[in-house]
N, C-alpha and C positions, 0 to 999 in steps of 0.2 A: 303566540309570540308575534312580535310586531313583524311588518317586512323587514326591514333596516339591520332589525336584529338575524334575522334569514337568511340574508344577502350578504351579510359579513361572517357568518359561518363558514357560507358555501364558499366564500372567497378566501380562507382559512383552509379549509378543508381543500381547496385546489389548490394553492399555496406550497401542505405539506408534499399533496401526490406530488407534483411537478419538481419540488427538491429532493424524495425520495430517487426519484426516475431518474436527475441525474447523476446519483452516488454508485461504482461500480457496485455488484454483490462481492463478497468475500468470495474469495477462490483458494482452495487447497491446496497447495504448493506443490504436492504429489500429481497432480490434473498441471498444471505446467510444466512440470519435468518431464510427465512422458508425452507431451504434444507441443512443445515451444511454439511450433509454427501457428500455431491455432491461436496463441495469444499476442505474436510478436507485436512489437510497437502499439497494443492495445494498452488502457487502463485497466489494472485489477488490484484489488484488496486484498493483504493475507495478515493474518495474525501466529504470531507465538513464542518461541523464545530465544531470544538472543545468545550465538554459542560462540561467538568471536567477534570482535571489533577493533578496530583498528583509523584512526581518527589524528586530524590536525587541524586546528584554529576552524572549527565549524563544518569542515567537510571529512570523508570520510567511507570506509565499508564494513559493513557488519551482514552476519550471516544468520538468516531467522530461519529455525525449526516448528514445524507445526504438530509434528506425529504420522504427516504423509512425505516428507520430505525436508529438505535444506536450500535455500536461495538466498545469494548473495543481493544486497540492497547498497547502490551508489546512492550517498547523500553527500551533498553539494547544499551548502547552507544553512541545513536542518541542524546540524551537530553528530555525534553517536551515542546510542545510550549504550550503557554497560553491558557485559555477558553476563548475565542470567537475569536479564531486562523482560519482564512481558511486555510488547508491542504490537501493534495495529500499524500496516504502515499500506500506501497507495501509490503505486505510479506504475511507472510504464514497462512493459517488459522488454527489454533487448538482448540484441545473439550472444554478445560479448563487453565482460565491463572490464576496462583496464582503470588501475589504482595503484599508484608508489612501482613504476615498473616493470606491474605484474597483470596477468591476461586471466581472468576467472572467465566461468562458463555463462552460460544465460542465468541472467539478473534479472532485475530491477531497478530503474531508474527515479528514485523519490522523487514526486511531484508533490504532494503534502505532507503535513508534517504528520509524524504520528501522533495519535493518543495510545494507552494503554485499554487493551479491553476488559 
């Protein structure tokens, strides 16, 4: 293989690590429920399924189930999807999320958007 051809691999191949590295891993939603403190104001990953939503012009709360547990997810801009939505969503976890003036436990604060996994 030529150099040229080498050197742009490897700078590919650094490329993905480096955007891997910065993606949180998926976290369990049952491993945040019984340690909040461990994740508070951190970014984490969780996926599953949507069991209530409640939503206005773009913003919004919905509560995703994984099979280890239930967390509610503040979304501010993203939209909400439906109940019985599969979703992937990321952001931040916080003590307390208030929505339409009501007090839920520790959440989620969406910082991107979701996809579907």
């Amino acid at each position: 293989m030529r150099k040229q051809t080498k050197l742009a691999l490897l700078a590919a191949l650094i490329g993905v690590v480096l955007l891997l590295a910065g993606c949180p891993q998926q976290t369990s939603i049952g491993n945040i429920n019984r340690d909040p403190g461990a994740f508070m104001n951190k970014e984490v990953s969780v996926a599953g399924t949507v069991n209530h939503s409640y939503g206005l012009m773009g913003n919004g709360i919905y509560e995703v189930t994984d099979g280890t547990g239930s967390i509610w997810v503040l979304s501010q801009g993203y939209g909400v999807p439906g109940d019985g939505a599969k979703v992937g969503v990321t952001g931040t976890v916080i003590p307390t999320l208030e929505f339409g003036g009501k007090s839920f436990a520790t959440g989620i604060r969406e910082t991107r958007h979701r996809s579907h996994p």
